[in-house]
C-alpha positions in Angstrom: -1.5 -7.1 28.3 -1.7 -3.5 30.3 -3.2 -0.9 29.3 0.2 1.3 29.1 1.8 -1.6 27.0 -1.8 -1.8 25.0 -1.2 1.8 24.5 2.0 1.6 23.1 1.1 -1.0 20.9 -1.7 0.9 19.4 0.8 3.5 18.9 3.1 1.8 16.9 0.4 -0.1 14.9 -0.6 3.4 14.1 2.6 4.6 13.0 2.5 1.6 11.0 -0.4 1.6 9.4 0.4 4.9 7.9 4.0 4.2 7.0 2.1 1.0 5.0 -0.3 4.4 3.7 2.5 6.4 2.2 4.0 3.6 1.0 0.9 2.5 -1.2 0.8 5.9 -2.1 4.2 6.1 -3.4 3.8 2.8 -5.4 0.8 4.2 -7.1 2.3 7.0 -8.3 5.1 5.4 -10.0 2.2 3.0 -11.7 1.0 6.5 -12.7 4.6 7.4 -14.1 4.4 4.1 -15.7 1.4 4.7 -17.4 2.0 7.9 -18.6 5.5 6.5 -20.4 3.1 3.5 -22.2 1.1 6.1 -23.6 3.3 8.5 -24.5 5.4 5.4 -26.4 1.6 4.1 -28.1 1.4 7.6 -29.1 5.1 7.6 -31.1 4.3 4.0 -32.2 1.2 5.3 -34.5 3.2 7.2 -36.5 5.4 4.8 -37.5 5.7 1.9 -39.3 4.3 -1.5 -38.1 7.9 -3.3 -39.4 10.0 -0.5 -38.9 12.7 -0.9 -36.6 11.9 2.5 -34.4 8.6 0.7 -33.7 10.3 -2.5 -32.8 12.9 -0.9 -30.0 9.0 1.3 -28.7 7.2 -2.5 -28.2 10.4 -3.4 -26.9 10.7 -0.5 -24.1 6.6 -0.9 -24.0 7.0 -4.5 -22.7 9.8 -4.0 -20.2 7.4 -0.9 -19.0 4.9 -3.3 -18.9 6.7 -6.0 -16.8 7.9 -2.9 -14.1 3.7 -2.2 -13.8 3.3 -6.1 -13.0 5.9 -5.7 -10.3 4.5 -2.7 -8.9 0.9 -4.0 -9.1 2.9 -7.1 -6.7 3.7 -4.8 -4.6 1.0 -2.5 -3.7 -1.0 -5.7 -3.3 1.3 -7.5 -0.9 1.5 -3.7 1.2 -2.6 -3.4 1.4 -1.9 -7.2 2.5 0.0 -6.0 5.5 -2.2 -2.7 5.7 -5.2 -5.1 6.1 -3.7 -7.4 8.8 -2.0 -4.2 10.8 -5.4 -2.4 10.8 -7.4 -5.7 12.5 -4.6 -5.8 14.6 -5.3 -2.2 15.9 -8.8 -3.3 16.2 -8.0 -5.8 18.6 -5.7 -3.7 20.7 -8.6 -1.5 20.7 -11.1 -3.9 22.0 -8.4 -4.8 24.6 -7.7 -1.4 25.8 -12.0 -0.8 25.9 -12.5 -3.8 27.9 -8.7 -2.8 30.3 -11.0 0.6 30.8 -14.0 -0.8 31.2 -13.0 -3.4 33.7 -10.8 -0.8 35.7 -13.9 1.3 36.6 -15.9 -1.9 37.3 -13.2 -2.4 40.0 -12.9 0.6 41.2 -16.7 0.9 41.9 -17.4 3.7 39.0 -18.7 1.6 37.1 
């Protein structure tokens, strides 16, 4: 590979790389959100009673909050996945484009 294309690679595995970032980010906010509603829902469910059927419909909305935080947890780990592999990807462009440099001044008698 040249070094412009080598370039351009490392450029868009950049861009990447922190598209993959703010995604992560976004995802671990909304686990945030999530756990914020659990809380606030334990926190109504005290008050009540155990067999009442307020407090059923709260364990109810707690679990199906519960399942959304299992899906989310998926997929933050299947981005930091694809974060991992992009970033030793831009590692080896970078080791390319050292050694395109390094071998350009070795031909060119700088070196």
């Amino acid at each position: 590979m040249g070094l412009g294309a080598s370039q351009a690679r490392l450029l868009l595995l950049t861009a990447r790389k922190q598209d993959l970032e703010l995604q992560l980010q976004m995802v671990q906010q909304a686990r945030m959100q999530v756990s914020n509603m659990v809380s606030a829902l334990f926190n109504r469910s005290s008050n009540l009673d155990p067999d009442s059927k307020e407090n059923k419909k709260l364990e109810s909305a707690v679990s199906s909050i519960q399942e959304r935080d299992k899906q989310l947890e998926q997929q933050s780990r299947r981005i930091d996945t694809q974060h991992q592999a992009v970033q030793t990807e831009i590692d080896s462009v970078s080791k390319v484009i050292s050694k395109n440099i390094e071998s350009t001044f070795k031909l060119n008698g700088m070196g």
